[in-house]
MMTF fields as JSON, N, C-alpha, C and O atoms, coordinates in Angstrom:
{
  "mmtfVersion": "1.0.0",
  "mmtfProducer": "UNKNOWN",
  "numBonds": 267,
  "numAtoms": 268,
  "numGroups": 67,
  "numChains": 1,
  "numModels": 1,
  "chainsPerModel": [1],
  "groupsPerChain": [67],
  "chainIdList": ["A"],
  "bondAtomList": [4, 2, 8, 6, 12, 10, 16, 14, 20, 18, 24, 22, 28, 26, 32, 30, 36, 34, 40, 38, 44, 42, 48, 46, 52, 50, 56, 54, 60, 58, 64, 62, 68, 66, 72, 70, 76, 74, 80, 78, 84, 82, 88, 86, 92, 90, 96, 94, 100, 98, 104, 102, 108, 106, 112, 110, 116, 114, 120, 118, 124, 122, 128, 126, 132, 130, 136, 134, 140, 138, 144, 142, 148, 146, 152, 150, 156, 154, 160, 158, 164, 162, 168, 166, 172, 170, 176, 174, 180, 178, 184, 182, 188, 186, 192, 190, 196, 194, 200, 198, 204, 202, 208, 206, 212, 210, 216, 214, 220, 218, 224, 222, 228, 226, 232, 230, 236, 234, 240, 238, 244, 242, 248, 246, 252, 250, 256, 254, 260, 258, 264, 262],
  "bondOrderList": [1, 1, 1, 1, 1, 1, 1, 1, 1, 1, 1, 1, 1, 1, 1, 1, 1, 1, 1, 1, 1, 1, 1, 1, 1, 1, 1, 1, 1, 1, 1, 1, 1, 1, 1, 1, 1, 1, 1, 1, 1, 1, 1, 1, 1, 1, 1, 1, 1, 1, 1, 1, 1, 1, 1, 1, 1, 1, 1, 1, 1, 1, 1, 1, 1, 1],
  "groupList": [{"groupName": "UNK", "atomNameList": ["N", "CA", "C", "O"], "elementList": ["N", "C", "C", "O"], "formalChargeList": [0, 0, 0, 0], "bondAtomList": [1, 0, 2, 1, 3, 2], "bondOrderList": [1, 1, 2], "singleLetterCode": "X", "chemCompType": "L-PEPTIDE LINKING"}],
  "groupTypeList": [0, 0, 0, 0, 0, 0, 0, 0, 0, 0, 0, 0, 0, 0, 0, 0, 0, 0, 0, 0, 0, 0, 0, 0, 0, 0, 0, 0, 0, 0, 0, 0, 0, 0, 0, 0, 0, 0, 0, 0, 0, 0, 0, 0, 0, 0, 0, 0, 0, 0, 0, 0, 0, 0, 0, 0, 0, 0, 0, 0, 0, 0, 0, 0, 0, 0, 0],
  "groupIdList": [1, 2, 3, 4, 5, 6, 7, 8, 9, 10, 11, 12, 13, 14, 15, 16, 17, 18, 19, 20, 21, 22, 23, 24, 25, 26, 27, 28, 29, 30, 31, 32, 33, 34, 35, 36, 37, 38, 39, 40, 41, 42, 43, 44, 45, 46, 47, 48, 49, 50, 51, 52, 53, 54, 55, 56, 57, 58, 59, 60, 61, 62, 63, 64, 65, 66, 67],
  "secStructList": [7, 7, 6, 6, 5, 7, 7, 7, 1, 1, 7, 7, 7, 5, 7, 2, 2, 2, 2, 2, 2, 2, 1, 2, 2, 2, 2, 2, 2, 2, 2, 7, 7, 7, 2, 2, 2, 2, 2, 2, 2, 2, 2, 2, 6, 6, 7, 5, 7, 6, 6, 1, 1, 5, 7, 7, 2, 2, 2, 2, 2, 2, 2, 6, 6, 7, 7],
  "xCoordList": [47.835, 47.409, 46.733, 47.458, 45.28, 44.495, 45.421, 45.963, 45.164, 45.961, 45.117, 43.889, 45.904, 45.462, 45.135, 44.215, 45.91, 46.022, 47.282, 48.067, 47.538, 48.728, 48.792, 48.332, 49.154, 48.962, 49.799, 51.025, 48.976, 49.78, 49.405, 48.336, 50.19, 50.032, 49.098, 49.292, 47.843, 46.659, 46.182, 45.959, 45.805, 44.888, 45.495, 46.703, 44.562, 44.669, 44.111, 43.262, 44.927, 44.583, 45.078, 46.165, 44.076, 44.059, 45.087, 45.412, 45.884, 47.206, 46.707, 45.832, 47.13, 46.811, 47.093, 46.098, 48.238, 49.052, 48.285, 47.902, 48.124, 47.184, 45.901, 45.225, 45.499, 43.988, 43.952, 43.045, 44.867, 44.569, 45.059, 43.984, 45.732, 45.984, 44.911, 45.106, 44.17, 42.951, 41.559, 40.612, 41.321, 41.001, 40.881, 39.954, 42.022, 42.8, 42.055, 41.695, 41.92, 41.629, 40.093, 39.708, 39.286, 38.032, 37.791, 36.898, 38.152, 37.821, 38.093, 37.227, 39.322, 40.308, 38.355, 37.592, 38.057, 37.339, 35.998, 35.101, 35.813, 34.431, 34.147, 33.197, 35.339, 35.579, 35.25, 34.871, 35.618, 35.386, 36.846, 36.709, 37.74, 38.868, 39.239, 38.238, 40.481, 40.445, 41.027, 41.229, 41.316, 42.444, 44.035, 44.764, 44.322, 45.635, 45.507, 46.636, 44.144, 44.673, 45.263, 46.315, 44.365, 44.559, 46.111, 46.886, 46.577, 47.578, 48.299, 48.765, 48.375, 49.369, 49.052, 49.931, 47.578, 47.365, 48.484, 49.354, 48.449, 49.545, 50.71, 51.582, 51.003, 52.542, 53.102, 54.22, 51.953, 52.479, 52.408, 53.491, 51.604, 51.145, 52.817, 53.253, 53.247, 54.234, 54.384, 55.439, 53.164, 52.643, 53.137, 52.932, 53.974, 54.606, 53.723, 52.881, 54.039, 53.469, 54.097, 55.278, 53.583, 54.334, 55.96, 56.809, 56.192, 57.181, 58.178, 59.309, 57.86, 58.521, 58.679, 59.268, 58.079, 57.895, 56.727, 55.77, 56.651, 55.198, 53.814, 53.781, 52.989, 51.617, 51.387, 51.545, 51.018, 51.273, 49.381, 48.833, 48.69, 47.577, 46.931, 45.912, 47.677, 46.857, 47.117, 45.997, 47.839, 47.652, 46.46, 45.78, 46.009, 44.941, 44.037, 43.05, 43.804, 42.324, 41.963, 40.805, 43.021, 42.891, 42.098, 41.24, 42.596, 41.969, 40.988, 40.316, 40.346, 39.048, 37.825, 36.6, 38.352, 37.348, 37.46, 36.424, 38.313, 38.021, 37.13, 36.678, 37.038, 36.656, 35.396, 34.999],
  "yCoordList": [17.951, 17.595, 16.224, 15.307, 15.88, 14.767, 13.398, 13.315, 12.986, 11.382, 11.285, 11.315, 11.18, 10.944, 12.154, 12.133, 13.279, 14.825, 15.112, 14.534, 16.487, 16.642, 18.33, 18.564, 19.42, 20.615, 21.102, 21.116, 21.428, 22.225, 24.001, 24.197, 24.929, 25.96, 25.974, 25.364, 27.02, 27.148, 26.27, 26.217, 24.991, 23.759, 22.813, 22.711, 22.067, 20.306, 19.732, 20.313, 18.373, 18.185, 16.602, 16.406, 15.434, 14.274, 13.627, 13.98, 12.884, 12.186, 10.773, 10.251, 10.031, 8.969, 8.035, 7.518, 7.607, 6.873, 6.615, 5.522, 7.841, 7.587, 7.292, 6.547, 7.949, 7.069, 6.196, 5.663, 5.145, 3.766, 3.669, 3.948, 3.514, 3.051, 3.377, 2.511, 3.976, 4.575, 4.056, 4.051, 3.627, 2.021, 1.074, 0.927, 0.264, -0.618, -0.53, -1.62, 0.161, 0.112, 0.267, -0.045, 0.727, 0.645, -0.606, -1.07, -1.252, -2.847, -3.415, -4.269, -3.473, -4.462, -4.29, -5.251, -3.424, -3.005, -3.332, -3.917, -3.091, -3.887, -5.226, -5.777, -5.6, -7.058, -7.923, -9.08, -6.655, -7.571, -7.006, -6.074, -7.072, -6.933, -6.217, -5.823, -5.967, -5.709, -4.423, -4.147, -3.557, -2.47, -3.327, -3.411, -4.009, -4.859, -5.495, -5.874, -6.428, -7.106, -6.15, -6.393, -4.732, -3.953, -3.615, -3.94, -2.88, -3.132, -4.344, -4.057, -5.525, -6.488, -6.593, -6.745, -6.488, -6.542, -5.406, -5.866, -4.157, -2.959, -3.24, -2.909, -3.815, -4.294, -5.368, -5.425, -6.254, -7.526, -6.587, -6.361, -6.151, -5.458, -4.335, -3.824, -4.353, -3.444, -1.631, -0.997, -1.145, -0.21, 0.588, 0.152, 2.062, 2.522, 3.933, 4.454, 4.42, 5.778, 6.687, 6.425, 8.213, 9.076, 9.045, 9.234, 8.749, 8.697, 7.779, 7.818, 6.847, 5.932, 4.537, 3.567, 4.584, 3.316, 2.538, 2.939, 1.779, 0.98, 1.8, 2.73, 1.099, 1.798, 1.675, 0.47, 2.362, 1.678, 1.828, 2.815, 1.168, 0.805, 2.491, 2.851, 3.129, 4.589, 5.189, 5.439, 5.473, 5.683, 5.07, 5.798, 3.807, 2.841, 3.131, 3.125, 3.474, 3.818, 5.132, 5.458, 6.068, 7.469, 7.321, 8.109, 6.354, 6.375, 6.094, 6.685, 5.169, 4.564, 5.443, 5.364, 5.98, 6.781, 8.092, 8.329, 8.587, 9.532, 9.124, 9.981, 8.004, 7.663, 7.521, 7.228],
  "zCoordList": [4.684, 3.343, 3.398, 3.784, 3.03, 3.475, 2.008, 0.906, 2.686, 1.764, 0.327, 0.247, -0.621, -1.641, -2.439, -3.257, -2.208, -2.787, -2.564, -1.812, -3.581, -3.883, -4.107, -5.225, -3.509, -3.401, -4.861, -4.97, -5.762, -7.04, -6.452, -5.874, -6.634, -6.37, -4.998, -3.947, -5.42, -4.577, -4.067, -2.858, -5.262, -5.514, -4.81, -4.596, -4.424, -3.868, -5.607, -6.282, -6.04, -7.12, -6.716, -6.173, -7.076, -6.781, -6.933, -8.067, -6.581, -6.682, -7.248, -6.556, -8.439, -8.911, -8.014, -7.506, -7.615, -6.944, -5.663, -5.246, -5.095, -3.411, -3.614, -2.905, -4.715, -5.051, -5.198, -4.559, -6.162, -6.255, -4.685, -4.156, -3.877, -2.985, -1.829, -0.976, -1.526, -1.087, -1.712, -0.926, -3.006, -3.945, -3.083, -2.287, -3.252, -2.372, -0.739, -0.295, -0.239, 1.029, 1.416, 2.543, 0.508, 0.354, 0.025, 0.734, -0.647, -1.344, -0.442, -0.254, 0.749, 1.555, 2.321, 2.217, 2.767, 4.545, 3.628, 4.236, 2.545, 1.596, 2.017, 2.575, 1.549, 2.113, 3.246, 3.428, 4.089, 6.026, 6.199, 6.992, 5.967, 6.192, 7.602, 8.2, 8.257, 9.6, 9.136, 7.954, 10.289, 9.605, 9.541, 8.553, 11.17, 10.511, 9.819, 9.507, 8.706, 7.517, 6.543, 5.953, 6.334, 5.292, 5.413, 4.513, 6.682, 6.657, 5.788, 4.685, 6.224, 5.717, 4.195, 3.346, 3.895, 2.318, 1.629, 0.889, 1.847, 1.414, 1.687, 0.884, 2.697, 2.682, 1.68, 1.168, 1.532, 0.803, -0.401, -0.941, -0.784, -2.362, -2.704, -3.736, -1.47, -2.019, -1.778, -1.816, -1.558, -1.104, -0.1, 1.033, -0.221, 0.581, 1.092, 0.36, 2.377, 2.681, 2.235, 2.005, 1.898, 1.521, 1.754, 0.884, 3.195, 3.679, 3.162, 3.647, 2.116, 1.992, 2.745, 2.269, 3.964, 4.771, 4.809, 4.147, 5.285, 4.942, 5.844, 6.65, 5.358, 6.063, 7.402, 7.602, 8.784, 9.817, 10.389, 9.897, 11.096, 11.744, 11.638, 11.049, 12.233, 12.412, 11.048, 10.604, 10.342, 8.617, 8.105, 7.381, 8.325, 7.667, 8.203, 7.469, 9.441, 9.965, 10.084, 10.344, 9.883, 9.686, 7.615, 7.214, 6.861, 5.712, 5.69, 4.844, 6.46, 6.395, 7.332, 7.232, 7.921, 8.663, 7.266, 6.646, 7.021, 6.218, 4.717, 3.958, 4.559, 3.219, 2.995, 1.867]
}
């Protein structure tokens, strides 16, 4: 399931939550930003992975290449 979707039935249907946070990571790498700053920017911000744990280097660059 690609980040920032949320499977209702059949449908993939946009997840608010991962979008802003997928937001967030477009603006961080807009910026100049590194993938480990983006990282630390989501950590400080509070920002958890599906999983509940923080974002780790390959989560962040798996977003940014997809974006």
């Amino acid at each position: 399931m690609p980040y920032g979707f949320r499977r209702e039935g059949a449908m993939l249907v946009e997840d608010e939550h991962e979008q802003a946070v997928l937001a967030c990571v477009r603006g961080f790498r807009a910026a100049g930003l590194s993938i480990r700053g983006i990282v630390a920017e989501l950590q400080a911000a509070g920002h958890l992975a599906r999983t509940g744990k923080p974002f780790g280097v390959a989560q962040v660059h798996a977003m940014t290449v997809a974006a």
